[in-house]
N, C-alpha and C positions, 0 to 999 in steps of 0.2 A: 504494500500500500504506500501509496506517495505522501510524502512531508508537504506538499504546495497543497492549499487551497484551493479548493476551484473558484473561478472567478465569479460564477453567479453566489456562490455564500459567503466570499469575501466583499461583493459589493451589497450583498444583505447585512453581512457585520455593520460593515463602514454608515450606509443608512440607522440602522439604529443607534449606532454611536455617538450618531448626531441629533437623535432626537432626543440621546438623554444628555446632551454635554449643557451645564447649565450656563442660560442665559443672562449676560449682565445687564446691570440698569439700566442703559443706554439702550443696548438691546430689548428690554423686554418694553420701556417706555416707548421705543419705538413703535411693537407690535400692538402696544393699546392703544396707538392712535386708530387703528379698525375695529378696536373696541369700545369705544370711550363709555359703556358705563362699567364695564371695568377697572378696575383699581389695582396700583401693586403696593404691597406691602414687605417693603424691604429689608425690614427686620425678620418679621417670619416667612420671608420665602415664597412668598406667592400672589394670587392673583387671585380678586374675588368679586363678586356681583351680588346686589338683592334684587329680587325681582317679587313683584306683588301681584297675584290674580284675582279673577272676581269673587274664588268662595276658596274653601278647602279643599273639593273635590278638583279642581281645575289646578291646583299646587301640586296634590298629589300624584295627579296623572301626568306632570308635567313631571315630578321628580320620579316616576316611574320608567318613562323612557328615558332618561336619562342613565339609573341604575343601570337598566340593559343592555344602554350603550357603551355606561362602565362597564360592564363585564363583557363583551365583546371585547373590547381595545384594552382588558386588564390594567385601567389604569381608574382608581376609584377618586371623587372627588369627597373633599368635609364639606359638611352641610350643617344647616341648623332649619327645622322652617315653624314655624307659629302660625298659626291659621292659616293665610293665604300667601303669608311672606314667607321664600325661600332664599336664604344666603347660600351661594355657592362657590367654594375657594378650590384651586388647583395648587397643587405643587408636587413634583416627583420627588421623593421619600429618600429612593434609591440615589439621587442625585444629588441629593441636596439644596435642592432650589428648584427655580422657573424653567421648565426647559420646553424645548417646540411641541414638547407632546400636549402640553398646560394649553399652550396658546391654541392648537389646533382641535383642542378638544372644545374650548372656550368659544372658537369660531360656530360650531357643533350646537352649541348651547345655546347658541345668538338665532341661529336659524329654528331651530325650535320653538325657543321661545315665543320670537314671531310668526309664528302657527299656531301660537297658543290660543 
């Protein structure tokens, strides 16, 4: 068996390794300019949103598909939600910070939302 990589799972590596390399301030302040009700929180690493619906039912179906999607893409968001308001924050664990998977998941949460 051969020591080389083959190059489709060396260029699978190389993609993931970029989507956990974390993002600096600059950087992820950038990315929330296509978010702006997005926030970052640069002490705890991450990136968060409230968002408010018309009852509880419409919150919780909304943080429903969401879960799903977290479990799909294994990467789970913190949340808090109170009747109709749901806080939702991203940060990868593994990482230590903001990284593209936070933002793209965020982009994710934006499109939904507004189908809510």
């Amino acid at each position: 068996m051969s020591d080389e990589t083959p190059d489709i799972l060396a260029a699978e590596a190389v993609t993931q390794d970029e989507t956990l390399a974390v993002l600096g301030t600059e950087q992820v302040t950038q990315a929330l300019t296509e978010l702006p009700s997005w926030e970052y929180d640069e002490e705890e690493q991450s990136i968060t949103r409230w968002l408010a619906f018309r009852d509880f039912g419409q919150a919780f179906a909304f943080m429903t598909r969401v879960a799903l999607e977290a479990e799909r893409r294994q990467h789970h968001p913190e949340w808090f939600n109170l009747y109709n308001r749901v806080e939702i924050s991203f940060t990868t664990h593994d990482a230590g910070g903001v990284t593209a998977r936070d933002i793209e998941f965020a982009h994710w949460v934006e499109d939904v939302a507004a189908s809510a």
